[in-house]
N, C-alpha and C positions, 0 to 999 in steps of 0.2 A: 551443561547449561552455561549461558554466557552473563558473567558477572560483571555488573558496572559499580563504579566509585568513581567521586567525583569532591575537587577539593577544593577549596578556598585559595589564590594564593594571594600572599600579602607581603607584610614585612616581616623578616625576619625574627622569632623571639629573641627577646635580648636575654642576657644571662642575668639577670638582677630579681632586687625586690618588688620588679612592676609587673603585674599581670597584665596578660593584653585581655583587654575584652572585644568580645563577637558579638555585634548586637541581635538583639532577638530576631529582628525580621529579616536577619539575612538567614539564619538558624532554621529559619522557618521555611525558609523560601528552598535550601537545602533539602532538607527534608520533603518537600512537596515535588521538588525534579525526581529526587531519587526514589522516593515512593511512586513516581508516573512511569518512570522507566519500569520500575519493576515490575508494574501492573502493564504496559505494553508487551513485556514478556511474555507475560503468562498469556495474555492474548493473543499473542502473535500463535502460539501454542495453540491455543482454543480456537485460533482462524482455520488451521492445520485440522483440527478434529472436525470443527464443523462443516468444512469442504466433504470431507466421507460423508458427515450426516445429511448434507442436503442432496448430496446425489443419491444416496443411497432413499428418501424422501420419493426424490422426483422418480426414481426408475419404479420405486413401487406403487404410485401415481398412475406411470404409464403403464405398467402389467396388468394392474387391475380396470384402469380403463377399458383395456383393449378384451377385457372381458366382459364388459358393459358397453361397449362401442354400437351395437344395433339398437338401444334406444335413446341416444340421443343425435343430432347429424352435424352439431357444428361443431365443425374441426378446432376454432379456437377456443372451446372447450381446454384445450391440450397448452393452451399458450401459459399459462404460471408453472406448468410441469417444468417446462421448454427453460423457461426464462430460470429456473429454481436450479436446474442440473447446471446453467452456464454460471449460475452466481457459486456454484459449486466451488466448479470449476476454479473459476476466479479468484475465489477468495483462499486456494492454496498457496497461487502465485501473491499474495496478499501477504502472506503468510512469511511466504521466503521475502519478499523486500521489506517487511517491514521487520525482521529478525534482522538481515543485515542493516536496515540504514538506524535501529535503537543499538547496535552494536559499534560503529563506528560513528553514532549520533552526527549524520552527515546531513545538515540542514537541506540541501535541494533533497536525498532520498527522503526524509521525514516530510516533508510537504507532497511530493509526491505521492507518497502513505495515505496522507489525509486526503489528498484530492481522490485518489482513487476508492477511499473508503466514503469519499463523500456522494461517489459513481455510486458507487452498490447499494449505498444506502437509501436511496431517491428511486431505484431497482426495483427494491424489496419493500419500498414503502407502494410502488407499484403494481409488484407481486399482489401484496395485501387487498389493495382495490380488485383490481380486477378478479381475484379470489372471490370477494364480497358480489363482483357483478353477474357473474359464472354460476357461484352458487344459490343466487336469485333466478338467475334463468332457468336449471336445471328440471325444476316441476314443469316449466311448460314445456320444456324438449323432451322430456321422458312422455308425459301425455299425450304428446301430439304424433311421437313413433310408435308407443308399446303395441298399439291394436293393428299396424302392420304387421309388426314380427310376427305375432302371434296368428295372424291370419296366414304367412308364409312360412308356418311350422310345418314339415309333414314328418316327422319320426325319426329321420335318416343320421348317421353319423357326416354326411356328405355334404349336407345343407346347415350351411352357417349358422343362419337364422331358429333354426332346431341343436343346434349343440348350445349357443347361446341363451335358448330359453331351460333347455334342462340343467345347464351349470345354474343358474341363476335359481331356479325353484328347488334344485339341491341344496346350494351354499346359502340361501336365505331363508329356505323352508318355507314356504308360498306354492300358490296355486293357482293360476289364473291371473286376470288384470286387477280384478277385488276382491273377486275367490274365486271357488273351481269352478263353480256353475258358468262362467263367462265361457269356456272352452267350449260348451254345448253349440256357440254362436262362430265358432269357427273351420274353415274349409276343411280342415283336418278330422274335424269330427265328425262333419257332414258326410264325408268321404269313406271314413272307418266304417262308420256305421255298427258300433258293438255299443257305444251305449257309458265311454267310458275314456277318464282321460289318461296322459302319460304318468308310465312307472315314476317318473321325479315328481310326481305330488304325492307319492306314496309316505305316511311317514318312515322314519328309519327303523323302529322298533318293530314295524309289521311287517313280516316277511311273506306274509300269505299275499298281501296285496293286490291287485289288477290293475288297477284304478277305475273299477267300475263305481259309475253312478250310485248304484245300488248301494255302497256301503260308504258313504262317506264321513262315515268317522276314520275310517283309515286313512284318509286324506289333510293333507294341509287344510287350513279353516283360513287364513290370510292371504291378502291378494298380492299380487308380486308389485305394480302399482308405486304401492306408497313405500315398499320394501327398497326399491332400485332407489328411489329418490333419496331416503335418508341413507341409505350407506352413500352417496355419492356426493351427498353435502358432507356427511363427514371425511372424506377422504378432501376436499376443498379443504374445510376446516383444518387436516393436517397440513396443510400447505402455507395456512394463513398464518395461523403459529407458529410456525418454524420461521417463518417469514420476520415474522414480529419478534420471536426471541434473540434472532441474530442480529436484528436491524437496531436492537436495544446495547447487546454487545457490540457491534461496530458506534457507535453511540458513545459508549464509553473511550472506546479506542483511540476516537477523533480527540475527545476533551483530552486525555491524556499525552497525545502527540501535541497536542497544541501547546500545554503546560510547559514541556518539555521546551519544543519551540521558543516563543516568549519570554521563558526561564533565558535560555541563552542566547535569548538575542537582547536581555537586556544588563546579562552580567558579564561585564568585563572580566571579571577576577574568574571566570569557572576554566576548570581548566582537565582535559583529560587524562586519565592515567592509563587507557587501552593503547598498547603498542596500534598501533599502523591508525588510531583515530586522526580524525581530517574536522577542521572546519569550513568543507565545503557546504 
């Protein structure tokens, strides 16, 4: 890890009975650079970690999406995923400039720092809205496709729209659009004609199962419905926070570069002790 100090120069101490005195506010003002640098450090660090976390965010966004993809249709849906993996991204290379330019504290890389910290941030303050507009739209996009799906279920591993409704009444334990009784109202059941719905309303503890009419206490009692909606707000939800904790940490980052900044563009006397530092 790369260590900074940074010193005052002046006059010489003399060798006598006079003390030199340092006045407080420059003591202070000391202490607030070199405490800002070392807090860009660790950040710069924390840029580096958080680059993993928002992709790794966004990819699990779109995995699960793509498992819930048949009931909703608007593709920008997908756009805070999208925007959340590129700020990933970015914010590695974030990461590497802003460890080099608080290392060689080189006034054009530290500005550049902050402008590009001030890019992402304006990003993710972006992210967060449209998070909030997505996950308002989400009940009317779920309502206004589930009763297609489900009317183009026929049984099959081959048909999308049937793999997708059995993953979903699996993994959410549901039955139908409000319950299982709604299936009686679709082609598939029409066409069956036994009287009874798919194995994935069966619960998991009964293994005798059918999914005949006849016994439905063996069956899910919840409809899938309201089930798709809140897992999909909360998957939003994770997007928005992550959004909001990083745009907090880049937040800090800025005031800190700035200090830094200011710090030495307005003290003559500071002076580096990093071999190969520049006051470009």
């Amino acid at each position: 890890m790369c260590v900074f100090v940074c010193v005052c120069v002046g006059q010489p101490a003399q060798l006598s009975n006079t003390y030199s005195f340092e006045p407080p506010a420059l003591k202070m003002g000391q202490c607030g650079i070199t405490s800002s640098k070392t807090v860009l450090v660790f950040l710069n660090l924390i840029f580096w970690a958080a680059a993993g976390v928002l992709c790794y965010v966004g990819a699990y966004v779109f995995i699960t999406y793509d498992d819930y993809d048949h009931f909703f249709e608007d593709v920008y849906t997908f756009v805070p995923a999208v925007v959340i993996i590129a700020v990933g991204a970015l914010l590695f290379i974030i990461g590497l400039i802003g460890c080099c330019a608080t290392v060689r504290e080189s006034y054009c890389g530290l500005t550049a720092f902050v402008i590009i910290l001030l890019l992402v941030f304006i990003t993710e303050v972006a992210v967060v809205v449209l998070g909030y507009i997505y996950r308002a739209k989400v009940e009317s996009e779920v309502s206004s496709t589930i009763k297609k799906v489900y009317d183009e279920y026929n049984g099959t591993n081959s048909n999308a729209q049937s793999r997708a409704i059995d993953y979903v009444q699996r993994q959410l334990q549901c039955c139908g659009i409000h319950n299982y009784s709604d299936w009686q109202y679709t082609h598939w059941y029409e066409e069956s004609k036994n009287k009874s719905v798919p194995i994935s309303c069966c619960r998991v503890n009964i293994g005798s199962c059918t999914g005949s009419l006849t016994h439905p206490e063996d069956l899910y009692q919840e409809g899938c419905e309201a089930l798709v909606v809140k897992k999909l707000k909360e998957i939003m939800m994770y997007i928005i926070w992550t959004a909001l904790t990083f745009a907090a940490i880049q937040m800090l980052g800025m005031m800190c570069t700035c200090v830094v900044l200011c710090r030495r563009s307005r003290d003559p006397a500071y002076e580096l002790l990093i071999t190969g530092g520049t006051y470009a």
